[in-house]
N, C-alpha and C positions, 0 to 999 in steps of 0.2 A: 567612550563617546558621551557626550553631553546631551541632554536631552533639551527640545528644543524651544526657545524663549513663549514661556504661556501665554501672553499678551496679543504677540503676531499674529496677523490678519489672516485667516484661513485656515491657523493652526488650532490642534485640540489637545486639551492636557494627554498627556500621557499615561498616568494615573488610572484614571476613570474614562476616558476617550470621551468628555464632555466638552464643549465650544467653551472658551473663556468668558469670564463673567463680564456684564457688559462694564463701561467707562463710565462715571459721572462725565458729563463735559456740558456746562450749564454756560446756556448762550443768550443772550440780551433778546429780553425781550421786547415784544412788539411796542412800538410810541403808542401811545389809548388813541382811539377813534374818535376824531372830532368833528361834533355833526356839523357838517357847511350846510348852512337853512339854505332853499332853494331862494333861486333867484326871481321866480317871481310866486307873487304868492298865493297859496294854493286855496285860501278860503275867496278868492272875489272875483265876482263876476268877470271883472276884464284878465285877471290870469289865468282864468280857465279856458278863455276864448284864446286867448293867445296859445295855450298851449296844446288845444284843440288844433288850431291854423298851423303851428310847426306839425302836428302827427300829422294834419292831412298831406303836407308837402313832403315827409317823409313816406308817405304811402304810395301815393300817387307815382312817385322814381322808382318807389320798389316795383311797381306794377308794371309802370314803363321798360325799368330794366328789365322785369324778367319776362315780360310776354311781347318783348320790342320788334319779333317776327310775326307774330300775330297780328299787333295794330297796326304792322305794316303792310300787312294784306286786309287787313279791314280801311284801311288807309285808301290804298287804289280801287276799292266798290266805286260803280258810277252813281250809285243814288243816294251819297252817303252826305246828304247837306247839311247846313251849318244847324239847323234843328237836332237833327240824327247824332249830327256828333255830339251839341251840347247833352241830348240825352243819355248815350253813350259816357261821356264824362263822371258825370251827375251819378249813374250807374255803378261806375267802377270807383267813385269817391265815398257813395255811401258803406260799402266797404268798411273803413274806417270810424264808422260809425258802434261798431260791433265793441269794440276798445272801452274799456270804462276809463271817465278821466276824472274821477271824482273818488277818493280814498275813504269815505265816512262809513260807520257801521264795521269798523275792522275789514272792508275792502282792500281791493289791493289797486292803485292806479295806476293803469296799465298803461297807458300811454306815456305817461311819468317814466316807466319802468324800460320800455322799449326806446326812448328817446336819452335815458343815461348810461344805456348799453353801446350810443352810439357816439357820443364824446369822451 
């Protein structure tokens, strides 16, 4: 009887009952990472604002979606008027406030950061 092929998947020498040696099999590697500069730009005043205004509107739906049983019973309060709510609003926006958007000092921009997890 032959002993059986030392190569094959699952088998171990015979010999010494050690698993076969592993395979070179060198596979192509990865294309180099090429930085795409952001689209807007992150040293000036008006991209910081803009990009401040996308995190709030990204906040604001997170909120909405996940507490949308909640506002809907704060929804139907009878004394819940257009004051109430604008403060209300203002409340759960500030929120977002907490997010740094500014990467200086080896920071990290975190709204920057959470908004390219979502495209």
């Amino acid at each position: 009887m032959l002993p059986p092929y030392p190569y094959s998947h699952g088998r171990t020498d015979l010999k010494n009952n050690e698993p076969p040696p592993h395979r070179y099999s060198p596979s192509p590697s990865p294309p180099p990472s090429a930085d795409v500069p952001p689209f807007i730009p992150q040293d000036s005043p008006e991209g910081e604002r803009i990009l401040k205004e996308r995190f709030r509107k990204f906040w604001m739906a997170s909120l909405a979606e996940g507490f949308k049983d909640d506002l809907e019973e704060i929804r139907k309060e009878p004394n819940l008027g257009p004051s109430r709510l604008a403060l209300l609003i203002e409340s759960l926006a500030s929120g977002a406030e907490v997010f740094s958007s500014t990467s200086t000092g080896g920071g990290v921009n975190e709204m920057e950061v959470v908004l390219e997890q979502l495209s």
